[in-house]
C-alpha positions in Angstrom: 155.9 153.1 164.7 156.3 155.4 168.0 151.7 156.4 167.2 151.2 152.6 166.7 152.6 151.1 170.0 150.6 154.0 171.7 147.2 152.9 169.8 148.1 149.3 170.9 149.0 150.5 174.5 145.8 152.4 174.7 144.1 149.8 173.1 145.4 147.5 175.9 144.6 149.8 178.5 141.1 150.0 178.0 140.2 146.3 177.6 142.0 145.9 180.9 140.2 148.6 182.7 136.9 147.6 181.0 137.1 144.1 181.8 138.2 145.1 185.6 135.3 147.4 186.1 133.0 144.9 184.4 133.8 142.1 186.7 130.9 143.9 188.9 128.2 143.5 185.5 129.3 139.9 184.5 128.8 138.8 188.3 125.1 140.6 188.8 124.2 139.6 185.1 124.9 136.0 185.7 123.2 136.3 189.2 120.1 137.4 187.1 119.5 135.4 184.9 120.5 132.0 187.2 117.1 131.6 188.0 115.4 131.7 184.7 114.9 128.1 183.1 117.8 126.6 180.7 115.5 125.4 177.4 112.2 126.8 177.7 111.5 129.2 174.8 110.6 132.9 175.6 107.0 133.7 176.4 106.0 136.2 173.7 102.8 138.1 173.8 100.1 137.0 171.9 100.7 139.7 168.4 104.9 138.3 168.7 104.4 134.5 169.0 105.7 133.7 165.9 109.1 135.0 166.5 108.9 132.0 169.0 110.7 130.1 166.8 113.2 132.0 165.0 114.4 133.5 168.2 114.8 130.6 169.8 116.7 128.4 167.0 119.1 131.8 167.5 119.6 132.6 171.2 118.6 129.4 172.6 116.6 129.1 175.5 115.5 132.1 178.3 118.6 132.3 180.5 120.9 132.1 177.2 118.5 135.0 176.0 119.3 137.0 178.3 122.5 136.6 178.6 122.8 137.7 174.7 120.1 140.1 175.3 122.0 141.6 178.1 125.2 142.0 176.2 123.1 143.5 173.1 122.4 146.0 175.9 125.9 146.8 177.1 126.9 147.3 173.9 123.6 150.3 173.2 124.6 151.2 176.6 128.2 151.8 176.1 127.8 153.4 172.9 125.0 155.5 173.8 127.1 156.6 176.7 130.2 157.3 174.6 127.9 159.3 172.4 126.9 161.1 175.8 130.1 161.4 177.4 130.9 164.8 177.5 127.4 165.9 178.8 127.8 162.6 181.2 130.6 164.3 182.9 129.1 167.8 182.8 126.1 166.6 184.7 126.7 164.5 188.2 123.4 163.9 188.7 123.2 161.1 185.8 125.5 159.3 187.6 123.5 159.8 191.5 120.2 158.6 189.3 122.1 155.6 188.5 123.6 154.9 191.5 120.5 155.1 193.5 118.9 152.4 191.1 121.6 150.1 192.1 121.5 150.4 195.7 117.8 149.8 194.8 118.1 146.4 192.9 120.6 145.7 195.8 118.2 146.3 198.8 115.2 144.6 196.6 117.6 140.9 195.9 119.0 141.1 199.5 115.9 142.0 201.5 114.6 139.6 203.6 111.1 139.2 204.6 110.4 139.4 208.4 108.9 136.1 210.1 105.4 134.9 208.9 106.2 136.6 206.0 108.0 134.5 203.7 105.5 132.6 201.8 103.5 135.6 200.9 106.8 137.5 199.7 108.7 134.7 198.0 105.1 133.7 195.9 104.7 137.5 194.9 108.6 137.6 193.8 108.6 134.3 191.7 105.0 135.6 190.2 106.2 139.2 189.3 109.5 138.2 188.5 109.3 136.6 184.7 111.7 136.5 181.7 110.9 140.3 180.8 111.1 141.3 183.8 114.6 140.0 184.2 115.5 141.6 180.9 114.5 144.8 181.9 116.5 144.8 184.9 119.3 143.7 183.5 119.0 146.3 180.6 118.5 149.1 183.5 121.8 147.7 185.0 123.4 147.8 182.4 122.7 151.0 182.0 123.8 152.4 185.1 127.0 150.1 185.4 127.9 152.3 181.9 127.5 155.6 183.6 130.6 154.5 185.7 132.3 152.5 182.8 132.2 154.9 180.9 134.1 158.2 182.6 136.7 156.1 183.7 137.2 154.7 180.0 137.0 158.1 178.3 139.7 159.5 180.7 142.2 157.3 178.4 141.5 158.4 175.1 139.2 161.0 173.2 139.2 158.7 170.1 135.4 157.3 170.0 136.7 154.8 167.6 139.6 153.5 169.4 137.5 153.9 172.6 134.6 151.6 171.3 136.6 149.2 169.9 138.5 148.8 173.1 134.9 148.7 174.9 133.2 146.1 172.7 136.2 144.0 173.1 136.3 144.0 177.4 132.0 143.4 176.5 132.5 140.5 174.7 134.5 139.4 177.7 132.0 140.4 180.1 130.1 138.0 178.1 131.8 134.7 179.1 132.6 136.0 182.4 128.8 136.6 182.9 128.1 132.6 181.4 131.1 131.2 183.5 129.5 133.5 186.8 126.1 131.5 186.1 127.7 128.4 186.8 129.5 129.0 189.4 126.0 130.1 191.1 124.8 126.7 190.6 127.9 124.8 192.8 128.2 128.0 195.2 125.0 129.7 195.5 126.4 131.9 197.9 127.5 134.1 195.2 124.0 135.0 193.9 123.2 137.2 197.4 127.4 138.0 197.1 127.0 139.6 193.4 124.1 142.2 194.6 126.3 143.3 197.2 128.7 143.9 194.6 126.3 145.8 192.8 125.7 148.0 196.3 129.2 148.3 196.5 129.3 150.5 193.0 126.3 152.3 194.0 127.7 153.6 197.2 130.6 154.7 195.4 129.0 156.6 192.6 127.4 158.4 195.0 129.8 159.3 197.7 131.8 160.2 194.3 129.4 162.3 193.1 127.8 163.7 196.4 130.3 163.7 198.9 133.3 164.0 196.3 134.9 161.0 197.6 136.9 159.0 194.8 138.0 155.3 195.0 140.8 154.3 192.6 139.3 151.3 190.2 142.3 149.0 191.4 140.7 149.2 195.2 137.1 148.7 193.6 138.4 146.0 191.5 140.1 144.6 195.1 136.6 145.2 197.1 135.0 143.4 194.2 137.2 140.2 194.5 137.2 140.4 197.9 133.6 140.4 198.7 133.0 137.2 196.4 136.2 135.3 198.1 134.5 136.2 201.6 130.9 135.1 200.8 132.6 131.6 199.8 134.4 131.1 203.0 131.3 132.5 205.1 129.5 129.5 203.1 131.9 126.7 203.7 133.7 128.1 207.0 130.7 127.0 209.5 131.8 128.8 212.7 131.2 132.2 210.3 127.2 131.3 210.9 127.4 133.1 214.5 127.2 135.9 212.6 124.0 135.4 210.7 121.7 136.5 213.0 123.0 140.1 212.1 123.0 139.7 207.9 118.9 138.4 208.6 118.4 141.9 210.6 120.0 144.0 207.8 118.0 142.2 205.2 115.0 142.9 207.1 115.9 146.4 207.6 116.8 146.8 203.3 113.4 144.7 202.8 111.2 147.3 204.9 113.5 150.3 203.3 112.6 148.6 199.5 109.2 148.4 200.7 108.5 152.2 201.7 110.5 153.3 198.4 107.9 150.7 196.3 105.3 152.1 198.4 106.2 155.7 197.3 106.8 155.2 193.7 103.1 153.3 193.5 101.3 156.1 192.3 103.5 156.6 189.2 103.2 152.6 188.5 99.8 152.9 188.8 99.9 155.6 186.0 102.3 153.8 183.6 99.9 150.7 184.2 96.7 152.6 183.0 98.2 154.4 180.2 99.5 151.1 178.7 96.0 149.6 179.0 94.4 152.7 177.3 97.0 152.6 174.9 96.1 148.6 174.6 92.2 149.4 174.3 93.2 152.2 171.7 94.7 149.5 169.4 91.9 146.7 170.4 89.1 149.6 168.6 91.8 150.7 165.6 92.1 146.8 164.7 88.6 145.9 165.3 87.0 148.7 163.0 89.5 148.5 160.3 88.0 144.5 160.0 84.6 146.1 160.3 85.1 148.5 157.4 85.6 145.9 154.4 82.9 143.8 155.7 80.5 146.7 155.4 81.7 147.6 152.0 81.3 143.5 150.9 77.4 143.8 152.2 76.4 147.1 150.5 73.2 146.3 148.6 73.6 147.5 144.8 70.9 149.9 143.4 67.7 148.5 142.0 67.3 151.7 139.2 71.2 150.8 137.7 71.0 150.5 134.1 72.8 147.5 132.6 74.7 148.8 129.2 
């Protein structure tokens, strides 16, 4: 009875802290996927279009893919992770790489063009920025919001069972927080720009935790978190709070122009990736095309004149 209630309490324990630290993941996964369209299908390449159907009869349209695509992911991620734990904790620098990516999809959502810039900017994000794109990102966050997740989760119990359970569980309620987050974006759109801070606020801290050895207990992160979202709504609806916006449009230009040199620095590698996929592409173009080739030859070989017929 006495090993039960423990499994229950631990249980307990880790929905709760799973579903505190996820508030941060339900809130940027919402954000998103807010701007993909409700009921179009996804755009499939060309070799996949006939999962068109299918795939949408069973996650819906784009931003309800995602969302299920997204938890798919945190689920992988979580698991992978708790697979990974102990070399996780062994080796800090997992958890810097992630928390520089989110400080990076922080300054890249809440960058700000400078003036005369704005058209250019916002037609090269809504161009580059399509359904796969957002699934990708949200994967990648997913990923890194685990690294955190995941230590604290593990500190409860060494039980991968019990631990998983207790982790799919606080998933499936980052799930409906996530769905409930995107439409609360729609009345108060405040809280898209508010949910990437949130995601800069866990960046900083894995990496003052990690680098400077700082550690902030999860109930002040879960209060930071909460706070920050409460704040953006009164900045939004509290109009004498605008004086102040002169200041947030200078530190977006400032994460805009940061975002910009780190793009600028990681060009070469994208340029890389870019011409190794089209090789790869142009590889697969020549296998397909000769292997059509080869039975057409073999249909037009003329038969020899000097056969005997038996």
């Amino acid at each position: 009875m006495t090993l039960n209630l423990e499994i229950v309490t631990i249980v307990l324990l880790i929905i709760y802290l799973e579903s505190v630290l996820s508030i941060d993941n339900a809130a940027v996964l919402g954000a998103m996927v807010s701007g993909l369209p409700e009921k179009q299908v996804i755009p499939w390449p060309r070799p996949l279009q006939f999962l068109t159907n299918p795939i949408h009869r069973l996650f819906g349209g784009q931003r309800s893919a995602a969302l299920k695509v997204g938890v798919l992911g945190a689920y992988f991620g979580r698991g992978l992770m708790l697979l990974f734990a102990t070399y996780i904790i062994q080796n800090p620098w997992l958890r810097v790489l992630g928390g520089l990516y989110l400080v990076k999809l922080a300054f890249e959502n809440l960058g700000e063009p400078e003036y005369g810039e704005v058209e250019q900017v916002d037609f090269e994000r809504v161009t580059r920025k399509g359904f796969w794109t957002v699934v990708l990102n949200v994967e990648l966050a997913d990923l890194a919001f685990s690294l955190d997740n995941v230590v604290a989760v593990v500190a409860l119990s060494n039980n991968f069972w019990l631990v998983m359970f207790g982790v799919g569980v606080g998933i499936l309620a980052m799930r409906f927080a996530a769905g409930i987050f995107t439409v609360l974006i729609k009345r108060e759109p405040i809280l898209k720009p508010a949910a990437y801070v949130l995601v800069l606020n866990i960046g900083v801290e894995l990496l003052l935790e990690d680098l400077a050895g700082i550690h902030i207990a999860t109930v002040y992160t879960f209060s930071i978190s909460v706070a920050t979202l409460a704040l953006a709504i009164v900045y939004a609806h509290v109009k004498p709070l605008r004086v102040i916006r002169p200041v947030f449009l200078w530190l977006g230009e400032g994460m805009a122009d940061v975002n910009e040199v780190v793009n600028w620095l990681f060009r070469p590698l994208g340029a890389l990736v870019k011409i190794i996929i089209r090789a790869a592409r142009a590889l697969w173009q020549m296998v397909r095309v000769s292997g059509k080739r080869e039975p057409a030859r073999e249909s037009l070989a003329p038969t020899s004149p000097h056969k005997k017929t038996p």
